[in-house]
C-alpha positions as a Python dict, from the first residue, in 0.01 Angstrom:
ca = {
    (1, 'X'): (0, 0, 0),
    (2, 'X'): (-320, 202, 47),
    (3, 'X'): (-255, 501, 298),
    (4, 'X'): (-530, 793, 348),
    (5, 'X'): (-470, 1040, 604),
    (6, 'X'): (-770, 1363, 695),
    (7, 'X'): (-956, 1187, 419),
    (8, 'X'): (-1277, 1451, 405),
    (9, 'X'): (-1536, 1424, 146),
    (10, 'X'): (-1833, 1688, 152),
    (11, 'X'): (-2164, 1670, -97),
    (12, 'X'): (-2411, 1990, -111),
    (13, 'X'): (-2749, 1786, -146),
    (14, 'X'): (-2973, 2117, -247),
    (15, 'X'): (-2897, 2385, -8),
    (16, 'X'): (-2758, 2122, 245),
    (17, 'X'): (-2409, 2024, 340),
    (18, 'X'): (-2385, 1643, 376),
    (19, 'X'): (-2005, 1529, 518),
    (20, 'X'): (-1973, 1187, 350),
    (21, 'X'): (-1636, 1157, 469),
    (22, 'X'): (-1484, 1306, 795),
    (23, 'X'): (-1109, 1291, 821),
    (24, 'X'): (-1034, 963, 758),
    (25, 'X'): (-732, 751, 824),
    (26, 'X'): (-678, 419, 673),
    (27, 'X'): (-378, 198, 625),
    (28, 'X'): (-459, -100, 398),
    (29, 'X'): (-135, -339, 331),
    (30, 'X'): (-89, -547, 27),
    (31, 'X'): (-286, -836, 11),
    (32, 'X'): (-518, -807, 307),
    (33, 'X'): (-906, -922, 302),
    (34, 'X'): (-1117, -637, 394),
    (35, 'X'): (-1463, -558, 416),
    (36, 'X'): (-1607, -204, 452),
    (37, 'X'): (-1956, -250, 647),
    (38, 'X'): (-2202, 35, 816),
    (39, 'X'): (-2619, 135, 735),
    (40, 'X'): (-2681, 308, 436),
    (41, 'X'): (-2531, 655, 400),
    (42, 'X'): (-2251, 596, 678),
    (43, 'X'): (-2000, 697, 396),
    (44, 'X'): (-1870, 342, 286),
    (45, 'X'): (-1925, 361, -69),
    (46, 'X'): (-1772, 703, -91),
    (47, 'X'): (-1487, 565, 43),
    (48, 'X'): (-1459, 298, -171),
    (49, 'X'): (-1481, 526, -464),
    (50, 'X'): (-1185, 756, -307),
    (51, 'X'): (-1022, 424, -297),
    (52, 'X'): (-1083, 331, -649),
    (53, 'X'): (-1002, 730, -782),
    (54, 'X'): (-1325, 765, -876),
    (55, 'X'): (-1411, 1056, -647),
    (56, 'X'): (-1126, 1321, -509),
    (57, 'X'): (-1148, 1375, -126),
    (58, 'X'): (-1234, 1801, -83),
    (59, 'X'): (-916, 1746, 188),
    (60, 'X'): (-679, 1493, 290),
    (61, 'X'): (-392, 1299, 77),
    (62, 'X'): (-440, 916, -64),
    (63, 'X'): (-118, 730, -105),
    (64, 'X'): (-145, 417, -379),
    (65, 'X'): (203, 223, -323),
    (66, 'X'): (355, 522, -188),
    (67, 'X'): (243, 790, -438),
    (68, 'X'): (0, 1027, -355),
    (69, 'X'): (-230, 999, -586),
    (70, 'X'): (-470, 1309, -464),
    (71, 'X'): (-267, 1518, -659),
    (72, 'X'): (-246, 1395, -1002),
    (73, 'X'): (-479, 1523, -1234),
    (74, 'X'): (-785, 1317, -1392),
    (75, 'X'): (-547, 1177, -1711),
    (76, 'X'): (-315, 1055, -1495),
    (77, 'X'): (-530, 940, -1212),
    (78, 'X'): (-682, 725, -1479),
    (79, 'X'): (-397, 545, -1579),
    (80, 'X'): (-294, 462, -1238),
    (81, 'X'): (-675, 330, -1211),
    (82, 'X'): (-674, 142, -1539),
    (83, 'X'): (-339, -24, -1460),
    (84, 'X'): (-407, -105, -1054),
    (85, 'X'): (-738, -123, -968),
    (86, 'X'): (-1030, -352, -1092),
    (87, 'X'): (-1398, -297, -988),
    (88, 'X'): (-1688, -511, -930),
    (89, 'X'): (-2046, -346, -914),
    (90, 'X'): (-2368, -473, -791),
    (91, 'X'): (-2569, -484, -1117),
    (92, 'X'): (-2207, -580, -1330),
    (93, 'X'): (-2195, -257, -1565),
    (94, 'X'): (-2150, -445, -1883),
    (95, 'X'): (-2178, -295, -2245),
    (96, 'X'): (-2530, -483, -2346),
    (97, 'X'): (-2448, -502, -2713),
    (98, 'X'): (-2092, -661, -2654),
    (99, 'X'): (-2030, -1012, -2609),
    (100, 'X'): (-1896, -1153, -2307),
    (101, 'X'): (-1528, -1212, -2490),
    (102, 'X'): (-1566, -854, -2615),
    (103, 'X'): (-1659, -744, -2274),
    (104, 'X'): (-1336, -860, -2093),
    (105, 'X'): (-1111, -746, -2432),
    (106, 'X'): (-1216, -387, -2346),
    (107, 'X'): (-1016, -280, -2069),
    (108, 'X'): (-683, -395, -2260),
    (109, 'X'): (-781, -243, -2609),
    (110, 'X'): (-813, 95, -2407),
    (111, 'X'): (-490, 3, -2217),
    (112, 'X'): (-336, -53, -2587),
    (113, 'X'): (-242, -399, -2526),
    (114, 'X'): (-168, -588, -2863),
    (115, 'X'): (-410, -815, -3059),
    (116, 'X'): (-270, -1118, -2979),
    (117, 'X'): (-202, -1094, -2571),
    (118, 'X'): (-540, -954, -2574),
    (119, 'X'): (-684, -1247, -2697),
    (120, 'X'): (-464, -1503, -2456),
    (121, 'X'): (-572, -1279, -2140),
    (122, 'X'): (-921, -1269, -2247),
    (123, 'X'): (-929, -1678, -2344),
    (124, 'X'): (-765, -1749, -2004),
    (125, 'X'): (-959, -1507, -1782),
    (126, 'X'): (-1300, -1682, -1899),
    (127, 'X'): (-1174, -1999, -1890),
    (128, 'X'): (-1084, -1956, -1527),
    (129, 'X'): (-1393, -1817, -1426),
    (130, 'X'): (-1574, -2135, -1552),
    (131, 'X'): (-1749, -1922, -1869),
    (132, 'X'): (-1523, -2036, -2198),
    (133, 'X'): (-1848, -2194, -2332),
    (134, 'X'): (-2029, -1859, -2316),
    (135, 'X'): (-1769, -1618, -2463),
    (136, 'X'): (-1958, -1518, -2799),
    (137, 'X'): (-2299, -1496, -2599),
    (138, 'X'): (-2416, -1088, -2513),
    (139, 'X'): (-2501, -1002, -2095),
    (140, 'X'): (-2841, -1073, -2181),
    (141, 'X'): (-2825, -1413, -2301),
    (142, 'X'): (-2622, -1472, -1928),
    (143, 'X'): (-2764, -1522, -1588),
    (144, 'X'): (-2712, -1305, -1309),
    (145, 'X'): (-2388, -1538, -1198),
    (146, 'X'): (-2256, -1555, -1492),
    (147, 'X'): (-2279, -1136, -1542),
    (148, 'X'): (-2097, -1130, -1240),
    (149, 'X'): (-1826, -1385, -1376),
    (150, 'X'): (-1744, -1151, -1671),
    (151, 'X'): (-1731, -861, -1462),
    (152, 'X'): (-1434, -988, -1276),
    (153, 'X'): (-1264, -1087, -1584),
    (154, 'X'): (-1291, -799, -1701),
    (155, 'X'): (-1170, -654, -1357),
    (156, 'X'): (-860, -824, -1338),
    (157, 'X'): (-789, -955, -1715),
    (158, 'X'): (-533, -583, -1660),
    (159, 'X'): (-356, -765, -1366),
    (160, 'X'): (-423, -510, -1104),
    (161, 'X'): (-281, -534, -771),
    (162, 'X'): (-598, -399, -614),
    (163, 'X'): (-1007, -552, -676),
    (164, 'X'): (-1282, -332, -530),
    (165, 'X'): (-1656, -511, -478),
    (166, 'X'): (-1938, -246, -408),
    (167, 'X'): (-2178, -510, -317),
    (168, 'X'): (-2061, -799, -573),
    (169, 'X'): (-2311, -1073, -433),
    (170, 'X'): (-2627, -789, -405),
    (171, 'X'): (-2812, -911, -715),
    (172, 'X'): (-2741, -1244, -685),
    (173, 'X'): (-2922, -1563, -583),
    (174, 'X'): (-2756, -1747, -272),
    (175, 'X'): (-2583, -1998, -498),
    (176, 'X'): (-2420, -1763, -719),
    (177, 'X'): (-2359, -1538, -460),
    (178, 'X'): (-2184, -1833, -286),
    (179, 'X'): (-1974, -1897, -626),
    (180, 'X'): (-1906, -1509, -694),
    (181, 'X'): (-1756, -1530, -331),
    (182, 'X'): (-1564, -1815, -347),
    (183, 'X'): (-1395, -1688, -715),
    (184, 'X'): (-1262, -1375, -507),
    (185, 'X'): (-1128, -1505, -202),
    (186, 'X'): (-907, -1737, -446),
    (187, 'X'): (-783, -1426, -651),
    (188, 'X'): (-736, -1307, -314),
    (189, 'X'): (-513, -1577, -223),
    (190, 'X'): (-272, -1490, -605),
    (191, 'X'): (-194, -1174, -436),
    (192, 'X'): (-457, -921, -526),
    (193, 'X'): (-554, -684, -242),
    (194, 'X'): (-937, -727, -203),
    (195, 'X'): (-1168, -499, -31),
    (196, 'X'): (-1526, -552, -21),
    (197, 'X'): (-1823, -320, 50),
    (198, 'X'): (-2129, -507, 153),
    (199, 'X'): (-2426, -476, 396),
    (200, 'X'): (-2440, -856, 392),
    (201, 'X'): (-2312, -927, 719),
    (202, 'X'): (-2200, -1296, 664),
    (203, 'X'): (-1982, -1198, 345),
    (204, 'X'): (-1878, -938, 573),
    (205, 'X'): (-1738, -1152, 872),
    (206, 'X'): (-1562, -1422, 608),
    (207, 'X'): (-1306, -1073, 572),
    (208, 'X'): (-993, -1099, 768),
    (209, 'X'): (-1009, -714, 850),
    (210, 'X'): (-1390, -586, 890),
    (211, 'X'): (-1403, -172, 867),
    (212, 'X'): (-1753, -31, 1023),
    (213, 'X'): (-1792, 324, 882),
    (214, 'X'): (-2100, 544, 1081),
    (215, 'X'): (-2163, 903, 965),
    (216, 'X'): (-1820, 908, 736),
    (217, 'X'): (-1559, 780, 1038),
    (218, 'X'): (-1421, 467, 1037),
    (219, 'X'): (-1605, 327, 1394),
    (220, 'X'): (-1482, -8, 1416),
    (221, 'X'): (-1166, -160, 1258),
    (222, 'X'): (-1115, -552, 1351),
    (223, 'X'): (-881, -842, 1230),
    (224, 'X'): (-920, -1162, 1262),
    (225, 'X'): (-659, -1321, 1521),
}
């Protein structure tokens, strides 16, 4: 599903060259559990972000369900990003004046979905994270769990086939982190391909494939037997 191959990424930081990415190849299949681990600056957010087409590799080609994707240009990359990939960010991203129902509705007024489906996604993707009773109420009426509950509605309310978390349990008490987790590894289970940056090692391990990137390469690569 996911195929990179020479995947190079390269940042000037001032009159510096940083390689963020050095020729990477990754082959993620539909449906696997993965978690992207390594110490700050060892590239795994980048990748993510390659991942997600919201960075361009300087060399290399990204497949997405056997299209490479590296060469489309930034309209199109975007609809291939709206309709298969969700994200999930450490501090949530949400719009502060928009409700939580208005927060989820987003992503399908911009994919011009119609009133009325947009309504019965957005009804159905709070009720199943557990947040119906809080649909009218703004981010800042919500605690940090329930943020993070929106967030992935909104992340998958388009029905992607891939969810990216860039450290979804980071800002989050151990209970909600716990909760956040457990919602998921159950959309996990429907089908979604999940991959998961995180430098908490314990949300790490509960991956069935755990990626160690240090200094941009890919150092370790491990399943679960």
């Amino acid at each position: 599903m996911i195929e990179l191959a020479g995947i190079r990424r390269t940042f000037h930081v001032g009159d510096q060259e940083v390689l963020a990415l050095c020729d990477v190849d990754l082959v993620i299949g539909r449906g696997e559990y993965v978690s992207i681990m390594g110490p700050s600056g060892s590239g795994k957010s980048t990748l993510l972000n390659v991942i997600g087409l919201l960075d361009r590799p300087d060399a290399g080609t990204y497949r997405l369900d056997g299209r490479d994707v590296t060469a489309l240009d930034d309209a199109e990359q975007a609809r291939v990003r709206r309709e298969h990939i969700g994200f999930v960010f450490q501090f949530f991203h949400l719009v502060s004046y928009l409700t939580a129902e208005e927060n989820v509705e987003l992503p399908l007024t911009l994919a011009g979905i119609a009133p009325g489906e947009r309504r019965a996604r957005v009804t159905d993707s709070l009720r199943d994270m557990g947040i119906a009773n809080r649909a009218h109420h703004r981010p800042d009426q919500l605690s940090g769990g329930q943020r993070q509950r929106v967030a992935i509605a909104r992340a998958t309310v388009t029905r992607p086939s891939v969810l990216l978390a860039d450290e979804p349990t980071g800002n989050l008490d151990r209970t909600s982190g716990g909760d956040v987790v457990a919602i998921l590894e159950q959309l996990r289970e429907s089908g979604l391909t999940l991959i998961v940056v995180t430098h908490d090692a314990e949300l790490g391990e509960r991956a069935q494939r755990r990626i160690r990137m240090v200094d941009g390469r890919v150092a370790t690569d491990e399943r679960s037997r």
